[in-house]
Backbone as numpy.savetxt, mean C-alpha at the origin, in Angstrom:
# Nx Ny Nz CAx CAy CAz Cx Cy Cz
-2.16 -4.89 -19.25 -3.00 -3.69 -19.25 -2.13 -2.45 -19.25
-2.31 -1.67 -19.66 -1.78 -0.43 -19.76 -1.33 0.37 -18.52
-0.90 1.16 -18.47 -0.58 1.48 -17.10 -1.27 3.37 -16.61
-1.99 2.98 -16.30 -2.65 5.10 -16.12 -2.28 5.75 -14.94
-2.23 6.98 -14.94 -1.80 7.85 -13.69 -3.27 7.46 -12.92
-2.55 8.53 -11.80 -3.52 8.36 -10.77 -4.83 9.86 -11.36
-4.81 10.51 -12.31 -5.79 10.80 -12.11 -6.41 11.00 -13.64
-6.01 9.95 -14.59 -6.38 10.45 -15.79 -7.57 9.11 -16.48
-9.06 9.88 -15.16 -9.98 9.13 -15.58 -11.04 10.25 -15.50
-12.18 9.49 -15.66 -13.71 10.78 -15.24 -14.31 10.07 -14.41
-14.42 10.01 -13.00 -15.21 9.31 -12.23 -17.12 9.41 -12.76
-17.72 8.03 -12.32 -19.05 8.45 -12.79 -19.47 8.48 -11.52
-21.42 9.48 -11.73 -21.64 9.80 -10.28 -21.91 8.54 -9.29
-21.70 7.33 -9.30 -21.95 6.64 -8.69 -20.45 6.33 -7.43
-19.59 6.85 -8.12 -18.24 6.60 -7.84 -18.07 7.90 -7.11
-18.82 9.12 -7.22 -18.74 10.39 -6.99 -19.24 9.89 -5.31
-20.36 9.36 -5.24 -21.15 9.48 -4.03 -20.40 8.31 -3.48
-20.00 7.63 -3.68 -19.23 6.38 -2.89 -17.88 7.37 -2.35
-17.29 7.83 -2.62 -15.79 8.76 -2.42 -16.75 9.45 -1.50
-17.61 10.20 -1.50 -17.90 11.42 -0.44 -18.53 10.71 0.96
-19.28 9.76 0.69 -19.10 8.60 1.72 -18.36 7.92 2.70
-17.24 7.59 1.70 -16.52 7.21 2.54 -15.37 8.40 3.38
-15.31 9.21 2.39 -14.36 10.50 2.96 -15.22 11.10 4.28
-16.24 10.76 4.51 -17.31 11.33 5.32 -16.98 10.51 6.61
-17.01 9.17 6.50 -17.36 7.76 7.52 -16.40 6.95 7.93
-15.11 7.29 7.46 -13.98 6.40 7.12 -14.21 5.94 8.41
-13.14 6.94 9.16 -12.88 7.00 10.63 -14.31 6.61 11.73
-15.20 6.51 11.23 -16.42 5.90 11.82 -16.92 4.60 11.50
-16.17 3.99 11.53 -17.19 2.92 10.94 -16.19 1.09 11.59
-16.41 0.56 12.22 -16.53 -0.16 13.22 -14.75 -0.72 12.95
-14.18 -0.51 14.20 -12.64 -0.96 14.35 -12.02 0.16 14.26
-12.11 1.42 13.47 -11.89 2.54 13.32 -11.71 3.57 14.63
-10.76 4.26 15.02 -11.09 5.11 16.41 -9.78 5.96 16.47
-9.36 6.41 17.65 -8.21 7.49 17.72 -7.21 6.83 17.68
-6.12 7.13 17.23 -4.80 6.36 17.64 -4.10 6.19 19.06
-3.59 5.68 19.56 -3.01 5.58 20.92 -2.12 7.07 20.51
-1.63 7.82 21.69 -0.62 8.73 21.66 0.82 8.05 21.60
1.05 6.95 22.09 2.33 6.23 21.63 2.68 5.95 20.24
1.21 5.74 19.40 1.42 5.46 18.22 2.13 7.18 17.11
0.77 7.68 17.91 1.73 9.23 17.11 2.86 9.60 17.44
3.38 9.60 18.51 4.84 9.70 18.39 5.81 8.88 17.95
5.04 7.98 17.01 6.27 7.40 16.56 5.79 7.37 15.10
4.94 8.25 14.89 4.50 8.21 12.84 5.55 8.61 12.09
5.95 8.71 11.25 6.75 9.35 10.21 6.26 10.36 10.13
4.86 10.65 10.13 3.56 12.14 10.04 2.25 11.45 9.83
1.54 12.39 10.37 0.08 12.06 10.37 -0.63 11.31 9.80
-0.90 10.47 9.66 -2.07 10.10 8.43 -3.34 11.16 8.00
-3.04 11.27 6.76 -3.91 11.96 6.39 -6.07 11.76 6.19
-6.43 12.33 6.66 -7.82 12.28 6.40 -8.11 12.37 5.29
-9.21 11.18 5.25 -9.56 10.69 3.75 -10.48 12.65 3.03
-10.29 12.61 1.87 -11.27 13.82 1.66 -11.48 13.25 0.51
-13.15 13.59 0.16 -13.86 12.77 -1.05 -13.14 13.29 -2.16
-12.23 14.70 -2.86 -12.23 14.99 -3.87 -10.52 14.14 -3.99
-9.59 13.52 -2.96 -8.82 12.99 -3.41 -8.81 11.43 -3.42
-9.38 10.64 -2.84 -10.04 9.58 -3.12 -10.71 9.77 -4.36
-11.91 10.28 -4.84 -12.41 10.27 -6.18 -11.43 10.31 -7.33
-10.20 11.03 -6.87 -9.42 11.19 -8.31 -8.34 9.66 -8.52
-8.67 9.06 -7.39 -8.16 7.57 -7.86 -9.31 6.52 -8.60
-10.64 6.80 -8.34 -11.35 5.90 -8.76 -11.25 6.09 -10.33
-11.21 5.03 -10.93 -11.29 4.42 -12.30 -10.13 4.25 -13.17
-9.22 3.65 -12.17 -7.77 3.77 -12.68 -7.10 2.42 -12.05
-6.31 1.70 -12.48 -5.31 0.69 -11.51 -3.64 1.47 -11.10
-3.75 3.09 -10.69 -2.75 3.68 -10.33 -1.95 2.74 -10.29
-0.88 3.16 -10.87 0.54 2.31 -10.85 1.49 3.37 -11.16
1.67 5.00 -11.07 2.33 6.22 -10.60 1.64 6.88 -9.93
2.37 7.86 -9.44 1.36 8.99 -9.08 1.81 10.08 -9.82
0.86 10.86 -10.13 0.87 12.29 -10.91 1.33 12.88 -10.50
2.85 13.19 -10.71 3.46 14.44 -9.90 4.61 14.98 -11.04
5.34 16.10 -11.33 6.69 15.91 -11.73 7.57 16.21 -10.15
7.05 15.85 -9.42 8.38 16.26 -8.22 9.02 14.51 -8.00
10.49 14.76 -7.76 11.11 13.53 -7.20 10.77 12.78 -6.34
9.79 11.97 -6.12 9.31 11.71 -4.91 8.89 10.39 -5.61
8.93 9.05 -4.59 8.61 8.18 -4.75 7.59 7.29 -3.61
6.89 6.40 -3.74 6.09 5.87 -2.44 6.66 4.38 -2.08
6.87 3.97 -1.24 7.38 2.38 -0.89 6.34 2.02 -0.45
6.17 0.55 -0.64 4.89 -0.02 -0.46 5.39 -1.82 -0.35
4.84 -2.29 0.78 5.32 -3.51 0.85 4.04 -4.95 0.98
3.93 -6.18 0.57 2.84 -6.90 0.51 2.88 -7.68 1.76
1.99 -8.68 2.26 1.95 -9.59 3.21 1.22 -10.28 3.07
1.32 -11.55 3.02 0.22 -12.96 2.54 0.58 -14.23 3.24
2.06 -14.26 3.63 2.80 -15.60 4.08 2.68 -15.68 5.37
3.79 -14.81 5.78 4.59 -14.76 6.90 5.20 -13.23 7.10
5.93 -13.03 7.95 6.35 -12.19 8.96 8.19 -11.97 9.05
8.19 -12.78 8.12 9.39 -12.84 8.66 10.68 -11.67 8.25
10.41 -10.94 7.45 11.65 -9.71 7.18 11.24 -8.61 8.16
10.18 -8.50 8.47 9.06 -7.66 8.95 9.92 -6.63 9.94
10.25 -7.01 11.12 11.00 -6.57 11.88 12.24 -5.74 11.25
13.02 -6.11 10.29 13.91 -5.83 9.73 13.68 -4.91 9.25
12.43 -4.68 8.27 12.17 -3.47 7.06 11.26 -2.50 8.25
10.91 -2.95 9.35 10.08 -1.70 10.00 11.72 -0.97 10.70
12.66 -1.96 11.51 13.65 -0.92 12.26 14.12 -0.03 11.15
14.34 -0.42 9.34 15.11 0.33 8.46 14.22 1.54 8.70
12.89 1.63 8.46 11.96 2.56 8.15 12.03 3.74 8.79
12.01 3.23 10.22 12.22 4.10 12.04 13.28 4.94 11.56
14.56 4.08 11.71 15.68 4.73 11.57 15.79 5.73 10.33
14.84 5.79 9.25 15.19 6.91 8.48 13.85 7.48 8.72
12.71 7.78 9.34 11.86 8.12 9.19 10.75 8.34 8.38
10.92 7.02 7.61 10.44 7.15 6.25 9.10 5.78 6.51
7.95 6.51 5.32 6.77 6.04 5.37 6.60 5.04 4.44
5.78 4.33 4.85 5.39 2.96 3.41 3.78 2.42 3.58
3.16 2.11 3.03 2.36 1.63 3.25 2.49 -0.04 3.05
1.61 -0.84 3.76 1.55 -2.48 3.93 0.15 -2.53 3.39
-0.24 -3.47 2.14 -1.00 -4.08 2.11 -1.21 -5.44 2.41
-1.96 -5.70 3.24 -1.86 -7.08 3.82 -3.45 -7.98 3.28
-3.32 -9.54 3.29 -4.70 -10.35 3.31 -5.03 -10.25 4.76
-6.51 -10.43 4.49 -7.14 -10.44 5.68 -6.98 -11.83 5.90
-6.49 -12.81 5.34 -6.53 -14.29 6.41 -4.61 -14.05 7.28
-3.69 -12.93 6.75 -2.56 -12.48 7.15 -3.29 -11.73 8.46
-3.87 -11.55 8.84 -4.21 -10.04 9.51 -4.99 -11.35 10.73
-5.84 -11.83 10.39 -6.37 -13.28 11.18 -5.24 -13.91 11.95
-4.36 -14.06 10.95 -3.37 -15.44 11.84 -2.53 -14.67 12.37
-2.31 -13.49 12.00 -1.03 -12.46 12.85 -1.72 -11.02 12.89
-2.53 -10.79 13.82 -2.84 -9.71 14.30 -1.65 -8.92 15.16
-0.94 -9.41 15.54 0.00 -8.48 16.33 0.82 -7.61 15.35
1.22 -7.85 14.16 1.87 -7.51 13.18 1.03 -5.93 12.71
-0.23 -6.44 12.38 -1.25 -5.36 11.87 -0.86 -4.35 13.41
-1.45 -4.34 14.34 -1.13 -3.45 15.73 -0.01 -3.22 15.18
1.50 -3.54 15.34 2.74 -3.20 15.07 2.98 -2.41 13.93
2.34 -3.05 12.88 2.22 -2.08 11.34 2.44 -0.46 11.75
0.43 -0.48 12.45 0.13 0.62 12.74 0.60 1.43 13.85
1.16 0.77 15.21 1.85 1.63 16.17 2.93 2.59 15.47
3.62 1.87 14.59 4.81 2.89 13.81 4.66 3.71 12.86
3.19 4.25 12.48 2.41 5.43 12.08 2.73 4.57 10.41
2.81 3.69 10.19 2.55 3.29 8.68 1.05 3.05 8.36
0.67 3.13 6.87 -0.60 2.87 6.17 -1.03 1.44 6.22
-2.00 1.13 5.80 -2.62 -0.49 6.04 -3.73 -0.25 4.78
-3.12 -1.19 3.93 -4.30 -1.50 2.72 -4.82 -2.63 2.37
-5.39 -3.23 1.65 -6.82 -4.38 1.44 -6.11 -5.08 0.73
-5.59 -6.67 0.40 -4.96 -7.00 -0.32 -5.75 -8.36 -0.70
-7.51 -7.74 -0.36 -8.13 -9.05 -0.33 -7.99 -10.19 0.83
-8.83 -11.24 0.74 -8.87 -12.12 1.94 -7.83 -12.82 1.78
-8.22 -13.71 0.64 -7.44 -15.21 0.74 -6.48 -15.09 -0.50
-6.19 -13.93 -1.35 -4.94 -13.65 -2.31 -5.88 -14.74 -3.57
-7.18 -15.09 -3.68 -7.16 -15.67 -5.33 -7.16 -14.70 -6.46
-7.43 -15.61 -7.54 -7.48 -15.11 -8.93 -8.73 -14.26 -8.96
-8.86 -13.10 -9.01 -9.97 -12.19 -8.94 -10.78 -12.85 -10.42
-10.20 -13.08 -10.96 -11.01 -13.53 -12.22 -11.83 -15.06 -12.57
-11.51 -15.81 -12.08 -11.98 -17.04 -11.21 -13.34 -16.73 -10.18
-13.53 -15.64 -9.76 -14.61 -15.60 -9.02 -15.90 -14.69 -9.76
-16.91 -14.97 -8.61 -18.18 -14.13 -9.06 -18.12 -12.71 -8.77
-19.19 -11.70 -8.82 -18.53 -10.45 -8.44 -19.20 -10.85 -7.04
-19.89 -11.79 -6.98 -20.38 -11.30 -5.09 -18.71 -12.23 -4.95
-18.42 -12.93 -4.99 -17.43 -13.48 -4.65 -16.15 -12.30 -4.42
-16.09 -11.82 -5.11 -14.97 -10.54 -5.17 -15.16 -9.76 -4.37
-16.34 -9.26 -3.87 -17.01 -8.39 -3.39 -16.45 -9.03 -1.69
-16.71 -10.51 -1.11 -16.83 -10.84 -0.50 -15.12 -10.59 0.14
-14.22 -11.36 -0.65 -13.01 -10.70 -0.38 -12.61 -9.80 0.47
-13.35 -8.57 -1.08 -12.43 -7.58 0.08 -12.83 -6.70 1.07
-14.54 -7.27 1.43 -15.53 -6.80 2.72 -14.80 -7.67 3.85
-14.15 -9.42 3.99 -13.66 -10.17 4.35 -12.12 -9.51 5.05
-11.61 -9.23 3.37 -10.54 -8.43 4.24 -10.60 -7.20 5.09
-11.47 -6.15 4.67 -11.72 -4.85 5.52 -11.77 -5.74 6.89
-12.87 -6.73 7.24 -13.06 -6.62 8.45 -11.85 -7.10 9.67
-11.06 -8.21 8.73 -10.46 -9.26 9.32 -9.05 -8.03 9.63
-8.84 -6.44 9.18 -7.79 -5.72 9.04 -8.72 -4.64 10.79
-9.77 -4.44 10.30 -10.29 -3.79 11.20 -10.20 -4.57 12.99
-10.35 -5.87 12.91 -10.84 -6.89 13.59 -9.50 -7.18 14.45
-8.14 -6.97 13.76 -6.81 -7.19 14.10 -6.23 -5.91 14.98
-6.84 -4.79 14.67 -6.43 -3.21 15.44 -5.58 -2.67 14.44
-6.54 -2.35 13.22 -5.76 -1.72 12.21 -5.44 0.03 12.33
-7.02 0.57 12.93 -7.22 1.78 13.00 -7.45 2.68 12.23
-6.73 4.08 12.88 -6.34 4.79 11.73 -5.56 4.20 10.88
-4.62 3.06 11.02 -4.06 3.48 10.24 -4.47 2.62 9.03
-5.49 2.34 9.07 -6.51 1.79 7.31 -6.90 2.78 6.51
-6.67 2.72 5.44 -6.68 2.76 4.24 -7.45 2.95 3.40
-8.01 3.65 2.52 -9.36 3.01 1.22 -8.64 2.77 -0.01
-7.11 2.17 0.88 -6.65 1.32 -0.58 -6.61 -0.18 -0.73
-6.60 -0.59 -1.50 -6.85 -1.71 -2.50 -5.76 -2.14 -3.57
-5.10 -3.25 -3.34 -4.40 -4.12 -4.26 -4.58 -5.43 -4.99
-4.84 -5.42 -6.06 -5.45 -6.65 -6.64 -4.35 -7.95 -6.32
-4.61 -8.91 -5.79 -3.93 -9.94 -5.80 -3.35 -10.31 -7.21
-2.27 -10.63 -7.15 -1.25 -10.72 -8.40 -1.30 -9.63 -9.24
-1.81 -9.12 -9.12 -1.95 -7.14 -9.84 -2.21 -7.62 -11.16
-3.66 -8.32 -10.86 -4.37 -8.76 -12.17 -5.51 -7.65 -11.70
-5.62 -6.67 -12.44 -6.69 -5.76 -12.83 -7.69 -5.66 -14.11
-8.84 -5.03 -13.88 -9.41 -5.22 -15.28 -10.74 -3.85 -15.19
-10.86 -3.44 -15.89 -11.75 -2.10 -15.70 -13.32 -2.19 -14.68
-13.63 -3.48 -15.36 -14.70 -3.85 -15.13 -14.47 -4.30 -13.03
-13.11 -4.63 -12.70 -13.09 -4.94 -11.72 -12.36 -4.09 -10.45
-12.29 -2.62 -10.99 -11.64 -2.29 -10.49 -13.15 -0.96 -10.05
-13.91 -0.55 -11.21 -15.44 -0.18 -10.96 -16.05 -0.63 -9.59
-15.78 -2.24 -9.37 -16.43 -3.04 -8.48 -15.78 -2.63 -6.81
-14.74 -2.83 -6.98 -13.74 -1.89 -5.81 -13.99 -0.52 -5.76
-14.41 -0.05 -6.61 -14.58 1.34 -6.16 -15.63 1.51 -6.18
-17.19 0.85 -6.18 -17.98 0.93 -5.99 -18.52 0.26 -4.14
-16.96 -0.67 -3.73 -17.06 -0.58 -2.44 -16.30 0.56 -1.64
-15.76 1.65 -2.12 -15.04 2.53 -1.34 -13.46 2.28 -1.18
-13.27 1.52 -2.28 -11.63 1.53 -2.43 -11.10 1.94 -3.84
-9.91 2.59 -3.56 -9.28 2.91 -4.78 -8.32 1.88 -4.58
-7.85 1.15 -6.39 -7.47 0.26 -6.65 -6.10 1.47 -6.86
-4.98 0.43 -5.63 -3.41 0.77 -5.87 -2.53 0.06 -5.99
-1.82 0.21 -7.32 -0.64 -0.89 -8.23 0.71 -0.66 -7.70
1.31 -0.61 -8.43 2.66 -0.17 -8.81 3.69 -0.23 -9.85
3.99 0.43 -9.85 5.47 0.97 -11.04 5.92 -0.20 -11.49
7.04 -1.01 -10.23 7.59 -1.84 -10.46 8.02 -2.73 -8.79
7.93 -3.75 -9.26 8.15 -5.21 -8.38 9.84 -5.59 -8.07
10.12 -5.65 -6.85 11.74 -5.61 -7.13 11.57 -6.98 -7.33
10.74 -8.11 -7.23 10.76 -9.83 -7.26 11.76 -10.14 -6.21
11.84 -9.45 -5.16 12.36 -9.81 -3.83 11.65 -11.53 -3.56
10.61 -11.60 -3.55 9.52 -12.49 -2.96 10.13 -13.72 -3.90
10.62 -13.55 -4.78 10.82 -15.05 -5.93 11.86 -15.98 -5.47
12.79 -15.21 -4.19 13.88 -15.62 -3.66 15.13 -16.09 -4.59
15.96 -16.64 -3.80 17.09 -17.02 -4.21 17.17 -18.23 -4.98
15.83 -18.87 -5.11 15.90 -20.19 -5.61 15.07 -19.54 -6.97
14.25 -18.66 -6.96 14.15 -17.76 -8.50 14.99 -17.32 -9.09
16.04 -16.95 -8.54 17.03 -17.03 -9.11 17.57 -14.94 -8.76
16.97 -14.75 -7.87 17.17 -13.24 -7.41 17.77 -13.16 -6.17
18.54 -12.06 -6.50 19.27 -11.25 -5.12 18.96 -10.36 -4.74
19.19 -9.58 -3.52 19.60 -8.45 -3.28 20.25 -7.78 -4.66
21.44 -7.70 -4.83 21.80 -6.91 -6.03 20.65 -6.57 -7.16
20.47 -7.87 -7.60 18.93 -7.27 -8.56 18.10 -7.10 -7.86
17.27 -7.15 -6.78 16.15 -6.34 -6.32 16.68 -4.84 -6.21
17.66 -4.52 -5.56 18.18 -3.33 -5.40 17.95 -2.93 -6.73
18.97 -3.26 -7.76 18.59 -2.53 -9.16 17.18 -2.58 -9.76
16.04 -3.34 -9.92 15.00 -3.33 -10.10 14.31 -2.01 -9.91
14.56 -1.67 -8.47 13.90 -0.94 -7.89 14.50 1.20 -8.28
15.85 0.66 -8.50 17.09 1.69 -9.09 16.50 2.09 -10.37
15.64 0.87 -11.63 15.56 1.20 -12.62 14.51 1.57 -12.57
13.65 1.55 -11.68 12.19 2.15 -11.80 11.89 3.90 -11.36
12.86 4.27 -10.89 13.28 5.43 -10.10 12.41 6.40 -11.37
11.52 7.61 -11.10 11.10 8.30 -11.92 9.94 8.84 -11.06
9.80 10.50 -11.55 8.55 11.31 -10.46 7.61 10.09 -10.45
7.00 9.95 -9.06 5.83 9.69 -8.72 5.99 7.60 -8.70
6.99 7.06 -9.38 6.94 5.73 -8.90 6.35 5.00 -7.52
5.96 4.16 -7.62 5.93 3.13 -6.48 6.42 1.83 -6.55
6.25 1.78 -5.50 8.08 0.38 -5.27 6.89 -0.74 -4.57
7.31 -1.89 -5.10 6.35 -3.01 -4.53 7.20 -3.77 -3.94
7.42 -4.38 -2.72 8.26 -5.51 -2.05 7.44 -6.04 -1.10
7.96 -7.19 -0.24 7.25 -7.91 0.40 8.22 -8.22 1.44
7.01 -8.48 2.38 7.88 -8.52 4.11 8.12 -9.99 4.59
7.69 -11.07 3.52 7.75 -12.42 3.93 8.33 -13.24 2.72
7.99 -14.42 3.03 9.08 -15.71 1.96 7.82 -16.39 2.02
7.97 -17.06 1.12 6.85 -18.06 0.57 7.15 -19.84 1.01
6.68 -20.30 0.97 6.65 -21.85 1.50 7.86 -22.23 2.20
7.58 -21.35 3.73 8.11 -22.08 4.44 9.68 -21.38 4.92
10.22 -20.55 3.31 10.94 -19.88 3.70 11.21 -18.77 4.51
12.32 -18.06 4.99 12.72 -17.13 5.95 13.58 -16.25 5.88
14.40 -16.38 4.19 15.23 -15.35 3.75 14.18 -14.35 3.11
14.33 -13.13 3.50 13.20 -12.02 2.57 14.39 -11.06 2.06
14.21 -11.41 1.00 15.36 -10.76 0.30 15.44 -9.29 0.01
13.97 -8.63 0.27 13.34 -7.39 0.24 13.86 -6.93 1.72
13.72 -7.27 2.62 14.25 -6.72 3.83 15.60 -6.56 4.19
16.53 -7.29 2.85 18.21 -6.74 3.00 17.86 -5.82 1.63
16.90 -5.83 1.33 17.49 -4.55 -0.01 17.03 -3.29 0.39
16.12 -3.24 0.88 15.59 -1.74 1.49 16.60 -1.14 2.07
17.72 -1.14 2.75 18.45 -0.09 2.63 19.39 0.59 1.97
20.08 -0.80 0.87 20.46 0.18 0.12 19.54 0.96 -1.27
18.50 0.12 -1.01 17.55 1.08 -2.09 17.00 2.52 -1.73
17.26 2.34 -0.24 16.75 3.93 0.38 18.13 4.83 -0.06
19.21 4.48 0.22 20.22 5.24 -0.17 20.15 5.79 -1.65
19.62 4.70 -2.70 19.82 5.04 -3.86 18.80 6.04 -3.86
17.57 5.91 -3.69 16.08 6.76 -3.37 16.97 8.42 -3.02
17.84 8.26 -2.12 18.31 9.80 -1.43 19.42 10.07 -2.48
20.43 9.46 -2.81 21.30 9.62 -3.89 21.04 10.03 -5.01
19.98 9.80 -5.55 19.24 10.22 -6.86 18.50 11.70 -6.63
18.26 11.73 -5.58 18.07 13.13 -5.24 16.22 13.03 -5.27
15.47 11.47 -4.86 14.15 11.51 -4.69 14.04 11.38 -2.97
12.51 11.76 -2.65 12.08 11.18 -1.19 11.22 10.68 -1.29
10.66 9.82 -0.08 9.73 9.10 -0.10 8.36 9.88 0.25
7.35 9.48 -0.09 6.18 10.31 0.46 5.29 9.11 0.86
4.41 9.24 1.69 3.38 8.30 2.21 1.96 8.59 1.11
1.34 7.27 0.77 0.05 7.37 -0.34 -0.87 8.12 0.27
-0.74 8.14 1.57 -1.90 8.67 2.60 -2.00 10.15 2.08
-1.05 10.80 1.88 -1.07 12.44 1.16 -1.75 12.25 -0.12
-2.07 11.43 -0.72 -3.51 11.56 -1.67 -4.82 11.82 -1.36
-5.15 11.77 -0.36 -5.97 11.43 0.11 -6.54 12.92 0.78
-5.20 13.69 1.05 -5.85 15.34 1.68 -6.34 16.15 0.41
-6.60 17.35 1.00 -7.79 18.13 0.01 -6.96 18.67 -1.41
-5.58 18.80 -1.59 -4.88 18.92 -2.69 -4.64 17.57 -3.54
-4.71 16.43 -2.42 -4.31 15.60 -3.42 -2.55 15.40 -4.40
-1.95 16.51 -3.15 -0.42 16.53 -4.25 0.44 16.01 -2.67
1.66 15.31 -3.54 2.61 14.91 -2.72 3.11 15.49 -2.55
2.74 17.25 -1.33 4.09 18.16 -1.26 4.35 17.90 0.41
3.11 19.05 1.45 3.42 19.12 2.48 3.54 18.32 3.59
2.96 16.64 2.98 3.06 15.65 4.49 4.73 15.08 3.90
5.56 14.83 2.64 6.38 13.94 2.30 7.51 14.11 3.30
8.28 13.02 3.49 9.10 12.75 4.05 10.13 12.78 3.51
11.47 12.95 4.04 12.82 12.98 2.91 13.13 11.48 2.97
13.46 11.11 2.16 14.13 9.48 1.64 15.55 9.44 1.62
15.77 10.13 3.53 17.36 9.62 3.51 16.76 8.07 4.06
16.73 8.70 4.25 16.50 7.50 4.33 15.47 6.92 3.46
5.60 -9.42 -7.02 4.21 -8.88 -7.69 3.69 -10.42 -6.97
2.90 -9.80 -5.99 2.44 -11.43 -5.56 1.26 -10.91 -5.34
């Protein structure tokens, strides 16, 4: 599929009144509540409040940039397995002060709720990555539907908080117009990305560190997003994404980009200027 900015669609009014809805209710609506004060002092910055006119300008798109010409890039990491880099890529994060958002499954969020709490104590984002990670296309739309109501709750249900999201990642970042309408007709904007460092394929895929690092080096351009993952797949425990994140943050600051949190879409400009952070720091 082609790849579109984040705002070069025409929302229809059905999509209009779903965005003002939810920009209205976010923070109300069951699991949702204030953050602990421990948690804000340790955000990168605020999470931003949803506002209907920047939510709306994601609906009808599978964003995979964001619209900006400023240097700025977003990190964004998956969760479906396990846990296991997790620790690693949150101390990198701390230590540079830099924001990312986690999209996680809600059967991830079920079997490791402490993780989701932890996500969010360290002022990071929390997005929908669906329940059980199938083939969106394999199912019905109530089936789809079910997903990612499944996942909202099972994210809410874990002590997600503020720090949830009305974003949305298609499992295997199989998108399709028709299915991405359907997500945003539940109050999520569907969010992609640029490029995949294939951290997750491991060492027996035949990837390193060195190429995830460069992966992520070659994707470098205003408004990118960086996809990695905080776990290993069957069983494994090397996350090859959690030794590359720092020197990919270096390259991120070397190149002369920063990181910004997705959550700054979401305020009433809709531009990645005044919440971003400096960046010294496909499953």
């Amino acid at each position: 599929m082609d790849t579109h900015s984040l705002s070069a669609h025409r929302p229809v009014p059905r999509r209009v009144v779903a965005a003002g809805l939810l920009a209205a209710a976010w923070n109300a609506l069951p699991g949702a509540g204030a953050t602990p004060a421990t948690a804000r002092d340790r955000t990168p910055h605020p999470a931003a409040a949803a506002d209907g006119t920047g939510l709306r300008a994601l609906f009808g798109s599978e964003n995979r940039v964001i619209r900006t010409r400023e240097r700025v890039v977003a990190v964004t990491f998956n969760a479906a397995w396990n846990d296991a880099g997790l620790d690693r890529v949150l101390g990198e994060l701390a230590r540079r002060r830099t924001p990312a958002t986690f999209f996680l499954t809600g059967d991830f969020a079920d079997r490791l709720p402490g993780v989701v709490r932890k996500v969010a104590a360290a002022g990071h984002g929390l997005g929908n990555h669906s329940y059980s990670h199938p083939y969106f296309k394999d199912l019905t739309a109530a089936g789809r539907r079910r997903e990612v109501r499944a996942a909202d709750r099972a994210l809410r249900a874990a002590g997600a908080r503020d720090a949830l999201t009305p974003f949305f990642r298609f499992p295997y970042s199989e998108t399709s117009p028709a299915h991405i309408k359907e997500v945003n007709a539940l109050g999520f904007a569907d969010i992609e990305f640029t490029a995949d460092t294939n951290g997750w394929q491991g060492t027996e895929g035949g990837m390193t560190v060195d190429r995830a690092v460069r992966r992520a080096v070659d994707a470098l351009r205003p408004g990118a997003i960086l996809q990695m993952h905080v776990g290993a797949s069957q069983g494994r425990t090397e996350v090859i994404d959690a030794q590359a994140l720092r020197p990919i943050l270096d390259a991120v600051r070397a190149r002369g980009y920063r990181v910004i949190d997705l959550r700054t879409l979401l305020t009433p400009s809709g531009r990645p200027g005044p919440h971003s952070v400096s960046g010294s720091g496909r499953s």
